[in-house]
N, CA, C and O atoms as a GROMACS GRO file, in nm:
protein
  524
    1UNK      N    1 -19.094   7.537  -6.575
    1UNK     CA    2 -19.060   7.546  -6.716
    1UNK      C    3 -18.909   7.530  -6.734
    1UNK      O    4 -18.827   7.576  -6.656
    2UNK      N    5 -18.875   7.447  -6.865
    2UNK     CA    6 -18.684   7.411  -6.891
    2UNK      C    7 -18.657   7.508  -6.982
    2UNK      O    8 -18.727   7.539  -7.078
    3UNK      N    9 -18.521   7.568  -6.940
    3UNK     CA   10 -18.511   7.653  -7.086
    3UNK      C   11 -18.488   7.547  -7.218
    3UNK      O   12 -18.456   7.428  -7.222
    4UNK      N   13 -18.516   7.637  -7.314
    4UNK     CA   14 -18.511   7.578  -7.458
    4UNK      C   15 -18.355   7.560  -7.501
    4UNK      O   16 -18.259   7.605  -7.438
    5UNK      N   17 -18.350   7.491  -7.613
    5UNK     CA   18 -18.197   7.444  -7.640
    5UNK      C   19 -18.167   7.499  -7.801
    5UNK      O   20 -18.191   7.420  -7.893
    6UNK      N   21 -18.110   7.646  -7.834
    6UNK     CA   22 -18.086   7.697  -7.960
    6UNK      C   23 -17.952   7.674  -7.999
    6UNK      O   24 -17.873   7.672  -7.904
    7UNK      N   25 -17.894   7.653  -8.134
    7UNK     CA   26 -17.766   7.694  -8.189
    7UNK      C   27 -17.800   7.821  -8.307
    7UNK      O   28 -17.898   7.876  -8.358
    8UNK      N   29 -17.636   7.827  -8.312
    8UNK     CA   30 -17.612   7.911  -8.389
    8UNK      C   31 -17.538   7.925  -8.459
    8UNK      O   32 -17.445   7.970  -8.392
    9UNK      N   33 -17.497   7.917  -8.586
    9UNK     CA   34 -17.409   7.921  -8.675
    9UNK      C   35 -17.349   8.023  -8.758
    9UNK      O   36 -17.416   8.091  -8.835
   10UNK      N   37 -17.154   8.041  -8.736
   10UNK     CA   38 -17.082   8.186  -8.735
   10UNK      C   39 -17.028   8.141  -8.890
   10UNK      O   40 -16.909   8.111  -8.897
   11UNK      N   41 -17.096   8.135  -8.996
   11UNK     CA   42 -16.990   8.136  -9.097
   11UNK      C   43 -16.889   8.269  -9.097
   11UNK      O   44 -16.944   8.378  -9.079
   12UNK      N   45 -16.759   8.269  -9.115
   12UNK     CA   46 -16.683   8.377  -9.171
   12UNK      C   47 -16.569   8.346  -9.268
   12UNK      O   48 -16.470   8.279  -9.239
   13UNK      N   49 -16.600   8.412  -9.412
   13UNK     CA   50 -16.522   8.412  -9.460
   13UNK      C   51 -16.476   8.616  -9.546
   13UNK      O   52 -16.549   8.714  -9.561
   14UNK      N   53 -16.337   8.594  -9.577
   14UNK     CA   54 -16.266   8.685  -9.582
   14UNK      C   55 -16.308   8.809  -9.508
   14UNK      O   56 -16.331   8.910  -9.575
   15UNK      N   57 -16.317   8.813  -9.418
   15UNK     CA   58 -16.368   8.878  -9.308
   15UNK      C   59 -16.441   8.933  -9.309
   15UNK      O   60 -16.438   9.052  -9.282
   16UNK      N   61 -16.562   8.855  -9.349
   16UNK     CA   62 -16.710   8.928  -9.352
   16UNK      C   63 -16.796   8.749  -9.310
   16UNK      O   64 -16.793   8.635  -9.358
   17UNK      N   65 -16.863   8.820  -9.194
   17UNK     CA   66 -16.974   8.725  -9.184
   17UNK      C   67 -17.125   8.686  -9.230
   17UNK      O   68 -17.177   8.787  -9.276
   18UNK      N   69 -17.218   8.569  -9.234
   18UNK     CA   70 -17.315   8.564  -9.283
   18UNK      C   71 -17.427   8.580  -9.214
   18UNK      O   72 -17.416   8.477  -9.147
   19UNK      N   73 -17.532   8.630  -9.176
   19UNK     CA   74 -17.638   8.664  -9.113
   19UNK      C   75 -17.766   8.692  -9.223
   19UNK      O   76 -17.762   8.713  -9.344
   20UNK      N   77 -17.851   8.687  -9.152
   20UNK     CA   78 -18.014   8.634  -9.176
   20UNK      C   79 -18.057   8.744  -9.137
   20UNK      O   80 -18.016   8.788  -9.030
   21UNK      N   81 -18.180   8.838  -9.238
   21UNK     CA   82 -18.287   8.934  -9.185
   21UNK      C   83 -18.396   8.860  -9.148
   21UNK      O   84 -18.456   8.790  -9.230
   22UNK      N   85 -18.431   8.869  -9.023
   22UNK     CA   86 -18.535   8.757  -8.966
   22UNK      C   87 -18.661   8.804  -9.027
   22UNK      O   88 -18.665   8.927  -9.029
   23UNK      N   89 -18.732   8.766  -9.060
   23UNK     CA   90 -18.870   8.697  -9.111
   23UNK      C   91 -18.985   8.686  -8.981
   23UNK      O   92 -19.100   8.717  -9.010
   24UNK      N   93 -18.960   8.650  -8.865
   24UNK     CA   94 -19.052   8.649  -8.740
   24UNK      C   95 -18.988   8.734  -8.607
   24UNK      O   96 -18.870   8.753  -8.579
   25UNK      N   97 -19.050   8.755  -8.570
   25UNK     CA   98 -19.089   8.806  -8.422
   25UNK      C   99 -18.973   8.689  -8.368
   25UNK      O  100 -18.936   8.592  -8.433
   26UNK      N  101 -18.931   8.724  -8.244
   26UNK     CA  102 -18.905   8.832  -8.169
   26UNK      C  103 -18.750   8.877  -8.306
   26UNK      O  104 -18.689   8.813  -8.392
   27UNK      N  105 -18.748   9.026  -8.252
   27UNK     CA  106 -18.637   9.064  -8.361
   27UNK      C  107 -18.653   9.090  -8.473
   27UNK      O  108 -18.550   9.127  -8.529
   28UNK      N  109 -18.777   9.084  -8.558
   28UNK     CA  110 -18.846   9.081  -8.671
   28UNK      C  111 -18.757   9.189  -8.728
   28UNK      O  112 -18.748   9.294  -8.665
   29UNK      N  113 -18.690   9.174  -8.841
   29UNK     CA  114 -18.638   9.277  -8.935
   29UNK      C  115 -18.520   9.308  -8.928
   29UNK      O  116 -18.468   9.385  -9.009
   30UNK      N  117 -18.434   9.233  -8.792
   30UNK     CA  118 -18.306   9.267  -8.723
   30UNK      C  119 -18.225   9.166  -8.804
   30UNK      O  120 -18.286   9.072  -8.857
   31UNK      N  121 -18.113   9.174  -8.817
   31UNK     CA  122 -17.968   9.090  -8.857
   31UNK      C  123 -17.955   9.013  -8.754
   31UNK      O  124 -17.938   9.068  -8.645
   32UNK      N  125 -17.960   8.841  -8.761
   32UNK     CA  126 -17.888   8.722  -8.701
   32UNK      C  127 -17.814   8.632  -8.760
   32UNK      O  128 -17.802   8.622  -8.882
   33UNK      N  129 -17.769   8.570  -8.688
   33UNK     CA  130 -17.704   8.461  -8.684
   33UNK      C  131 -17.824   8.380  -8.756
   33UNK      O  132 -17.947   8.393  -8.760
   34UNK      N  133 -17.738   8.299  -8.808
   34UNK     CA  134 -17.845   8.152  -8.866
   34UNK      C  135 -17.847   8.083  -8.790
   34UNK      O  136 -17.736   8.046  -8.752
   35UNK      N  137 -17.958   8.029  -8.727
   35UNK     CA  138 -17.969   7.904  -8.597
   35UNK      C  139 -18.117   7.906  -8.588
   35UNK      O  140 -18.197   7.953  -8.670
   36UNK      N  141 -18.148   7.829  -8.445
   36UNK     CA  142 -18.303   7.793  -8.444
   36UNK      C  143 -18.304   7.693  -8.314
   36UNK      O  144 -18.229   7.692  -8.217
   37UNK      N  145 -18.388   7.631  -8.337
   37UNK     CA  146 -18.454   7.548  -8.196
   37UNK      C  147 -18.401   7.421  -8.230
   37UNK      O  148 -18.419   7.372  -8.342
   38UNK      N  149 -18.339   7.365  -8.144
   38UNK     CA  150 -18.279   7.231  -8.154
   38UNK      C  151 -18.413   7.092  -8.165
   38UNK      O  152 -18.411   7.079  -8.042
   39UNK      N  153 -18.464   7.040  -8.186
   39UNK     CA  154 -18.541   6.936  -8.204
   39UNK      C  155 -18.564   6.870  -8.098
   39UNK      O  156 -18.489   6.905  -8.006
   40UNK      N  157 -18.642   6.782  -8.068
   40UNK     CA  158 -18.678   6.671  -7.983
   40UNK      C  159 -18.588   6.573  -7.988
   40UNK      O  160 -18.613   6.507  -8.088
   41UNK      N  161 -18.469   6.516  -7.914
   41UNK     CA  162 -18.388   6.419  -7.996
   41UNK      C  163 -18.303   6.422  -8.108
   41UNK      O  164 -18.240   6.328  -8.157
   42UNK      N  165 -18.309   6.563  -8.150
   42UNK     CA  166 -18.125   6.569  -8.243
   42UNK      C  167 -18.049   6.570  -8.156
   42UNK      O  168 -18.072   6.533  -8.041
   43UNK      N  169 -17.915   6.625  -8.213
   43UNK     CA  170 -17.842   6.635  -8.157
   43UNK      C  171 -17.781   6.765  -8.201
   43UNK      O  172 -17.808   6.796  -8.317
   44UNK      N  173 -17.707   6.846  -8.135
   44UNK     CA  174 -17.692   7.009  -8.161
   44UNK      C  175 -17.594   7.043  -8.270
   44UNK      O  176 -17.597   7.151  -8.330
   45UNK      N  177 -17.466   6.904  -8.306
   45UNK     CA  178 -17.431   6.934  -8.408
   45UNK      C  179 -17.510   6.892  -8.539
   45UNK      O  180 -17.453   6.896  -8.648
   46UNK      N  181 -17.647   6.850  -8.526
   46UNK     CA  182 -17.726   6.846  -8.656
   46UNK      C  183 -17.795   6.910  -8.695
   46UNK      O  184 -17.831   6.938  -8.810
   47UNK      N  185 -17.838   6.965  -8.527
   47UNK     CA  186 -17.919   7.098  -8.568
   47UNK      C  187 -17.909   7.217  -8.622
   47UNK      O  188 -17.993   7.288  -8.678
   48UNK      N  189 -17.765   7.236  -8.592
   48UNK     CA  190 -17.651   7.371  -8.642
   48UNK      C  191 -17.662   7.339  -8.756
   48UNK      O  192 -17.740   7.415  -8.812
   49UNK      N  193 -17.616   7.249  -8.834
   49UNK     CA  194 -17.649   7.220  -9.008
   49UNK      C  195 -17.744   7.236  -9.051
   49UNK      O  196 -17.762   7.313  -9.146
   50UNK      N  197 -17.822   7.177  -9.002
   50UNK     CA  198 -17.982   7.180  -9.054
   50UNK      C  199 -18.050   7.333  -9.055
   50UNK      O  200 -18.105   7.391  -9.149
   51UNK      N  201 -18.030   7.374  -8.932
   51UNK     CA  202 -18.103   7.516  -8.962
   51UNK      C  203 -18.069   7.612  -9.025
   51UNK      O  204 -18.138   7.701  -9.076
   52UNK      N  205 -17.875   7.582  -9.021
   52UNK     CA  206 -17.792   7.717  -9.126
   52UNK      C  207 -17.843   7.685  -9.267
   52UNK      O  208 -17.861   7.774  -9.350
   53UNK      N  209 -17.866   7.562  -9.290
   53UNK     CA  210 -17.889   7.546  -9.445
   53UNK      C  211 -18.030   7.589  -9.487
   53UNK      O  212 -18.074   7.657  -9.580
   54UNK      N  213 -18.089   7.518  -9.377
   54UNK     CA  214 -18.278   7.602  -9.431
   54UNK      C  215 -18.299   7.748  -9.424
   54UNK      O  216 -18.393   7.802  -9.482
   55UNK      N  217 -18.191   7.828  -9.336
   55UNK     CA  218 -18.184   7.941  -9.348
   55UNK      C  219 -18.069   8.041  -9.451
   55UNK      O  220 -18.074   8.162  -9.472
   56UNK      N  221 -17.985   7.958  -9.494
   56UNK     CA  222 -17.905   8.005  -9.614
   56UNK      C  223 -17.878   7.959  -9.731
   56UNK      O  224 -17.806   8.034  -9.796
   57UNK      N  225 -17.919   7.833  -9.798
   57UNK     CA  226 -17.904   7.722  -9.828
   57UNK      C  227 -17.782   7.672  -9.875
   57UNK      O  228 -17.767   7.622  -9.986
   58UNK      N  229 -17.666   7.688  -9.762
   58UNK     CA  230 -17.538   7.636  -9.793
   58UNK      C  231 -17.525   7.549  -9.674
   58UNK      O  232 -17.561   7.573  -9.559
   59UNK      N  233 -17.456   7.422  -9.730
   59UNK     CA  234 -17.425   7.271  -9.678
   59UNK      C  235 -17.277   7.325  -9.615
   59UNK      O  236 -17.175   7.346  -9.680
   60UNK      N  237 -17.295   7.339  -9.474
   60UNK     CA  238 -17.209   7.339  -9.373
   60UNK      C  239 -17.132   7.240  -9.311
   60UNK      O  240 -17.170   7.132  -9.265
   61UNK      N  241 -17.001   7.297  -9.316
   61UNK     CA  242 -17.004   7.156  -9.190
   61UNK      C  243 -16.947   7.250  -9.052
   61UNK      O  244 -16.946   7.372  -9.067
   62UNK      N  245 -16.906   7.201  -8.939
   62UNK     CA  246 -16.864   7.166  -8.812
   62UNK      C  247 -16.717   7.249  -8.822
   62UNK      O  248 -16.643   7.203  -8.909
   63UNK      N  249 -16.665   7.363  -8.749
   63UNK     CA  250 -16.534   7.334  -8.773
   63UNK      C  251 -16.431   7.338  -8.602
   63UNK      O  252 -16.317   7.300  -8.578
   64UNK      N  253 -16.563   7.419  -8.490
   64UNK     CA  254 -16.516   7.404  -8.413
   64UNK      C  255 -16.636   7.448  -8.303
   64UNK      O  256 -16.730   7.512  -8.349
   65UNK      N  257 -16.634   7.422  -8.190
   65UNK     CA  258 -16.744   7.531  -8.091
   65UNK      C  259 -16.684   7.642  -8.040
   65UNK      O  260 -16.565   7.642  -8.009
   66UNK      N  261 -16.769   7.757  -8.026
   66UNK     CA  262 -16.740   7.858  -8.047
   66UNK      C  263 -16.772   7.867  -7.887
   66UNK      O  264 -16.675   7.878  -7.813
   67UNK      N  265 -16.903   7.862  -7.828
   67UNK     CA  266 -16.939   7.850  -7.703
   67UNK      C  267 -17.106   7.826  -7.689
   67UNK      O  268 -17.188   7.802  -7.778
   68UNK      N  269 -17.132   7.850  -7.495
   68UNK     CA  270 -17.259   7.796  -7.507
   68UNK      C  271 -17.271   7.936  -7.431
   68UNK      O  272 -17.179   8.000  -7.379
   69UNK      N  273 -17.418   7.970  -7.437
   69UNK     CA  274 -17.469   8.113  -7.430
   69UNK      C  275 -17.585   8.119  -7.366
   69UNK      O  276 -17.699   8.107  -7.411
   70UNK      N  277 -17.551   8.138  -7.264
   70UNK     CA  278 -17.705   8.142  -7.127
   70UNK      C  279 -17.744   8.217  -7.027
   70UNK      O  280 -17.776   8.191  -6.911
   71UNK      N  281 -17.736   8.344  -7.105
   71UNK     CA  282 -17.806   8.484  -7.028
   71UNK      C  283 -17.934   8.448  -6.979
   71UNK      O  284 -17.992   8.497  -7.076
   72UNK      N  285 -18.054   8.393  -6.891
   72UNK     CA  286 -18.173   8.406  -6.906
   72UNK      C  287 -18.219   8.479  -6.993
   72UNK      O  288 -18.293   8.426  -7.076
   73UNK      N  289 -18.200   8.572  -7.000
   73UNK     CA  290 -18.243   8.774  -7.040
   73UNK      C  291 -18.201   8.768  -7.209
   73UNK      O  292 -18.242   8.870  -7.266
   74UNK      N  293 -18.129   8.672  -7.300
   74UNK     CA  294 -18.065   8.660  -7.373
   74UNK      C  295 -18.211   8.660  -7.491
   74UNK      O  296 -18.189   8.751  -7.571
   75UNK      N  297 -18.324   8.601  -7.521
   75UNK     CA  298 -18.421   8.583  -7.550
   75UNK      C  299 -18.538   8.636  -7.499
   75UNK      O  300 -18.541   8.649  -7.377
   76UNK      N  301 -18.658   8.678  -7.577
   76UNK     CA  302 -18.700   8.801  -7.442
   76UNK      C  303 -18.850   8.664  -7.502
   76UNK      O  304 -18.970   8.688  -7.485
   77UNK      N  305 -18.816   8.582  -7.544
   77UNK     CA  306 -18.929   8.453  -7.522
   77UNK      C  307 -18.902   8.357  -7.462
   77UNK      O  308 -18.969   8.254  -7.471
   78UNK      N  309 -18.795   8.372  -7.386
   78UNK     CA  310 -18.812   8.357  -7.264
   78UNK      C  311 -18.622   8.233  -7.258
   78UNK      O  312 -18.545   8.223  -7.354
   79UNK      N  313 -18.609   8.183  -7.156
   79UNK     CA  314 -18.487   8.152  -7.091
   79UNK      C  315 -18.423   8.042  -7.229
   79UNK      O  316 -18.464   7.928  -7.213
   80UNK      N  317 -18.318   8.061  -7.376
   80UNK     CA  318 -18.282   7.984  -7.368
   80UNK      C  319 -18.136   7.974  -7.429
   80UNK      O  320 -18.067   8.050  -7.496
   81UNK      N  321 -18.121   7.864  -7.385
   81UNK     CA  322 -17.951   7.817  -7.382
   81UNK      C  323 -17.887   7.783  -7.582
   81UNK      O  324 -17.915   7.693  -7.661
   82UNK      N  325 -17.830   7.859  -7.589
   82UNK     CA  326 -17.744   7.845  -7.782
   82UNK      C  327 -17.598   7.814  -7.731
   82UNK      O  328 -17.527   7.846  -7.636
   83UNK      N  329 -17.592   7.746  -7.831
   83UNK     CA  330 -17.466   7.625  -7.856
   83UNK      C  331 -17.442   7.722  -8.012
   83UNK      O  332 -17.505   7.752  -8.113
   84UNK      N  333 -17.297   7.746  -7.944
   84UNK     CA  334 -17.282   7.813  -8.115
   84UNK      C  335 -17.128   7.775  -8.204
   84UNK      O  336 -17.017   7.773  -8.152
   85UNK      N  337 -17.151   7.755  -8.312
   85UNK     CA  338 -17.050   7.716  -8.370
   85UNK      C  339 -17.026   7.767  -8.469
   85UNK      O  340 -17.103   7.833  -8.538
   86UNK      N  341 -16.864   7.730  -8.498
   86UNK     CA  342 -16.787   7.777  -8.559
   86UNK      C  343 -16.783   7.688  -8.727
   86UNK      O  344 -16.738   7.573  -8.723
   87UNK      N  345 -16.827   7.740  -8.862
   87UNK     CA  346 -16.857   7.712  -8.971
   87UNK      C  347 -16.765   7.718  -9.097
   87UNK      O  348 -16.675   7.790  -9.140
   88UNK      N  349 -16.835   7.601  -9.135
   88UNK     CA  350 -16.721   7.629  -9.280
   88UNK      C  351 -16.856   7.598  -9.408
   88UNK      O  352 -16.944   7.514  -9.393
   89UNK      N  353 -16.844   7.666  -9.499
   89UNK     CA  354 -16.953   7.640  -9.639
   89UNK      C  355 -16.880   7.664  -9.768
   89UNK      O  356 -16.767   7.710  -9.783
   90UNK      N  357 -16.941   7.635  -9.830
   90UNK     CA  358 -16.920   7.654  -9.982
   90UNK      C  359 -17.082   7.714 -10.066
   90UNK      O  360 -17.197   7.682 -10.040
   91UNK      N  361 -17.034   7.798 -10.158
   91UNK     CA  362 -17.165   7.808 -10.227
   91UNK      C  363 -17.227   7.948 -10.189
   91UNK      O  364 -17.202   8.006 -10.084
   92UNK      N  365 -17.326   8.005 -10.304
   92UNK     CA  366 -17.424   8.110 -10.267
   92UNK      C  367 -17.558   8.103 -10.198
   92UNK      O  368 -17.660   8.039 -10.224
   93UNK      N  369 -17.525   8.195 -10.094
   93UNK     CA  370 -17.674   8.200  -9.982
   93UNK      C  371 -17.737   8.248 -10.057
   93UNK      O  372 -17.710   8.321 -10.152
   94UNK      N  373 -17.877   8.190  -9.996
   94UNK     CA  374 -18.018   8.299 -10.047
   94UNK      C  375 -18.116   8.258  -9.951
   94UNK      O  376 -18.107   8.146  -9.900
   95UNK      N  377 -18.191   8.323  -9.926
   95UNK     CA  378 -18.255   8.344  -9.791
   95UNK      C  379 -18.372   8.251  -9.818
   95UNK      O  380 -18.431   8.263  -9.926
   96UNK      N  381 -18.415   8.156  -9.725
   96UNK     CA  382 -18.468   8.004  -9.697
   96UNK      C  383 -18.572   8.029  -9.572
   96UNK      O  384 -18.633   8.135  -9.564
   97UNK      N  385 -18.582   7.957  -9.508
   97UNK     CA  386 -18.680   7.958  -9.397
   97UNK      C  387 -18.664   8.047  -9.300
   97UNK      O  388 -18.546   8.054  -9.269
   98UNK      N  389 -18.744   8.133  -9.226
   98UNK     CA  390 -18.697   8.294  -9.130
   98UNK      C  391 -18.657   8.327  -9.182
   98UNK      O  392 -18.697   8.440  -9.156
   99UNK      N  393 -18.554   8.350  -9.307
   99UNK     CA  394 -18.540   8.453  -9.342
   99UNK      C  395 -18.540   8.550  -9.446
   99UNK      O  396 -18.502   8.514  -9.558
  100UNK      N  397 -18.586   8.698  -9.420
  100UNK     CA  398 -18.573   8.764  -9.542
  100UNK      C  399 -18.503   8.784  -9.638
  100UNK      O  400 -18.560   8.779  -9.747
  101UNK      N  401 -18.365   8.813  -9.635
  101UNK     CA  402 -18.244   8.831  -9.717
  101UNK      C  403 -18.119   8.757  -9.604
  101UNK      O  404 -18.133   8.723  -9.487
  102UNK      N  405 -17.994   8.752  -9.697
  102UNK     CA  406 -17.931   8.645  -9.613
  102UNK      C  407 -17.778   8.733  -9.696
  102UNK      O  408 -17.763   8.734  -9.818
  103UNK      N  409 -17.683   8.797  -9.602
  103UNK     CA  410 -17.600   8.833  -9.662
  103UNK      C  411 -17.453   8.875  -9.598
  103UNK      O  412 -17.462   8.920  -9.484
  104UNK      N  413 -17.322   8.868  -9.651
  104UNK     CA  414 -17.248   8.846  -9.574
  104UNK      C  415 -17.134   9.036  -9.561
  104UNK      O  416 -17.075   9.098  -9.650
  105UNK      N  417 -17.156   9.075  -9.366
  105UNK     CA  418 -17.128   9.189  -9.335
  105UNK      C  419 -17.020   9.185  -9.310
  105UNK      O  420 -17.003   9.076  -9.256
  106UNK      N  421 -16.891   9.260  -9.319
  106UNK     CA  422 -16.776   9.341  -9.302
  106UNK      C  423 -16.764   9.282  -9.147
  106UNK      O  424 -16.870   9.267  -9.085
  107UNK      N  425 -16.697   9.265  -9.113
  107UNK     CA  426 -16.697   9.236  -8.923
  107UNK      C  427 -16.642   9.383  -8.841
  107UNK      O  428 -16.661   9.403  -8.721
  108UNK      N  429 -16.571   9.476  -8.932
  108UNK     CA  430 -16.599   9.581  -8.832
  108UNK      C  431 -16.705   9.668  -8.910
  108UNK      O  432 -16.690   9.789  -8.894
  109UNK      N  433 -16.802   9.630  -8.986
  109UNK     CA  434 -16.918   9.740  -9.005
  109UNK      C  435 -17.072   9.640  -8.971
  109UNK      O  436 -17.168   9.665  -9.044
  110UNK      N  437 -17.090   9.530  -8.861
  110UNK     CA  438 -17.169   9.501  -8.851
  110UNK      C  439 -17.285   9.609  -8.807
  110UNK      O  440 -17.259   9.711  -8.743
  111UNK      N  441 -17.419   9.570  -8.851
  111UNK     CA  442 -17.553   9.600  -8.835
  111UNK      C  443 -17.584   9.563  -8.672
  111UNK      O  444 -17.536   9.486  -8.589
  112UNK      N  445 -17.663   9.637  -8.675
  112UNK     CA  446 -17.759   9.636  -8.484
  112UNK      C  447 -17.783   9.483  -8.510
  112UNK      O  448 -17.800   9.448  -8.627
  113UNK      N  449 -17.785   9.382  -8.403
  113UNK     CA  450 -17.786   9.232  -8.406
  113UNK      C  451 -17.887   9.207  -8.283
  113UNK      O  452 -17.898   9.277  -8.183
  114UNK      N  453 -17.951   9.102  -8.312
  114UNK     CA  454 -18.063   9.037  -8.245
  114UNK      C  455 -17.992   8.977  -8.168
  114UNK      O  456 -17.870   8.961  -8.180
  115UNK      N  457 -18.079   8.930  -8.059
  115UNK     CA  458 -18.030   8.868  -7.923
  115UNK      C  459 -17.875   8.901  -7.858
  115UNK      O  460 -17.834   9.001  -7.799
  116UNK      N  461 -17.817   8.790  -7.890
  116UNK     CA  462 -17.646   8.846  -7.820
  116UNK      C  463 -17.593   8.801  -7.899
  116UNK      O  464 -17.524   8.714  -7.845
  117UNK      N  465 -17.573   8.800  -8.019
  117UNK     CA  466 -17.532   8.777  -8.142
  117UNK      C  467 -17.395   8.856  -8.168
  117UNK      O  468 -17.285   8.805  -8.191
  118UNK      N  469 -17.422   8.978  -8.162
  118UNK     CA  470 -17.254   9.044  -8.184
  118UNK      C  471 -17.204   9.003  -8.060
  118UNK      O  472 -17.138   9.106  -8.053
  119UNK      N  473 -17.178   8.950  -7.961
  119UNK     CA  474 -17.095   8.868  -7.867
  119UNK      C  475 -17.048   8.704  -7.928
  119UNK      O  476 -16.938   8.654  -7.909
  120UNK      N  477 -17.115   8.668  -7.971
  120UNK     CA  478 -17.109   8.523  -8.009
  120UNK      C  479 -16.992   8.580  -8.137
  120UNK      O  480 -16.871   8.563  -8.121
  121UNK      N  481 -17.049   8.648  -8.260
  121UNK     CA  482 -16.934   8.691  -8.372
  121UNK      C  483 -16.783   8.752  -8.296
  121UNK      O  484 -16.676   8.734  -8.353
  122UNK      N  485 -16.790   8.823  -8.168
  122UNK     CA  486 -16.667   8.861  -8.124
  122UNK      C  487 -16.590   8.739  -8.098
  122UNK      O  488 -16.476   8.747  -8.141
  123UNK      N  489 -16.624   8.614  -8.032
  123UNK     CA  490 -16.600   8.479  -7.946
  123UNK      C  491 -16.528   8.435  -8.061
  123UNK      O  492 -16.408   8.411  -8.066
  124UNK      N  493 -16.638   8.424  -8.186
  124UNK     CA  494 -16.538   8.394  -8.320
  124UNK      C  495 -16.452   8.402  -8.372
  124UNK      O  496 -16.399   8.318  -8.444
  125UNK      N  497 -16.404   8.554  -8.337
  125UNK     CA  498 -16.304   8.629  -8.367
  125UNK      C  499 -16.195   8.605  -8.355
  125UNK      O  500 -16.090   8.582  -8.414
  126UNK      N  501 -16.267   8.620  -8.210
  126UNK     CA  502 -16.067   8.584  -8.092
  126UNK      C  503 -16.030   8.427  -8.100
  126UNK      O  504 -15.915   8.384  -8.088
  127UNK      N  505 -16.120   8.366  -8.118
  127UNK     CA  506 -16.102   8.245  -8.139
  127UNK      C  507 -16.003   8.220  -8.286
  127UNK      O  508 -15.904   8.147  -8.279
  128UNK      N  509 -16.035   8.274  -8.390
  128UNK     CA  510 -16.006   8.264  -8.506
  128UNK      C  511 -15.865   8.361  -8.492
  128UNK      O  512 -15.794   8.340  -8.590
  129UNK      N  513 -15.832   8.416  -8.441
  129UNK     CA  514 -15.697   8.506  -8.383
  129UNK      C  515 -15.613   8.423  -8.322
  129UNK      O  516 -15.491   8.439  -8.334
  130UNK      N  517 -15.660   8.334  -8.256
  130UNK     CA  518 -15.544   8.239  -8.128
  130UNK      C  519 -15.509   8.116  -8.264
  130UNK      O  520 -15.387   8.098  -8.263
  131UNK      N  521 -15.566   8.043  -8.359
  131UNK     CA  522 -15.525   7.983  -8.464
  131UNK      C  523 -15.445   8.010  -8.522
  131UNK      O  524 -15.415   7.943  -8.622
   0.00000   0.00000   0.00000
């Protein structure tokens, strides 16, 4: 079996980030990142758009990579690899495909986070610190 190929998308603005109450299993009810399963033949910076928007419905773009994220153990459905990036949007979220509510948290009062998600928002951080 290959691991699977996820992104993930860090909008932050005025220092509060955007995250998704998931809608399915695994994590059901937990705060994420907006991302998803990369496609058959996209490509990962389309997929990062595509899924932040069906899951927030704000038109993203690209602003930098943040990193790639490959705990086996990271997904408990089993081994897979997220490509996560760094976001820029315009516009009001409202919660779209997976997810329940869609809303943007304080970065030092984040919520308990699905998968390794508050690692990926820290990566953001420091990243967004060295700029």
């Amino acid at each position: 079996m290959k691991p699977s190929i996820t992104v993930d998308g860090v909008l932050i603005k005025n220092k509060k980030v955007l995250l998704v109450k998931r809608l399915n299993e695994p994590f059901k009810g937990k705060w994420a990142l907006p991302g998803g399963f990369v496609e058959y033949g996209e490509r990962v910076e389309k997929a990062v758009l595509r899924e932040f928007e069906e899951e927030t419905g704000i038109k993203a773009s690209i602003k930098k990579l943040i990193g790639v994220y490959s705990d086996p153990s990271r997904d408990p459905r089993g081994h897979t690899i997220s490509i996560a990036f760094l976001l820029e949007g315009k516009g009001e979220p409202y919660a779209g495909d997976d997810a329940v509510e869609v809303k943007f948290f304080d970065l030092e009062k984040l919520p308990p986070l699905a998968f390794d998600h508050e690692k990926i928002i820290r990566d953001a951080m420091e990243m967004m610190e060295e700029d």
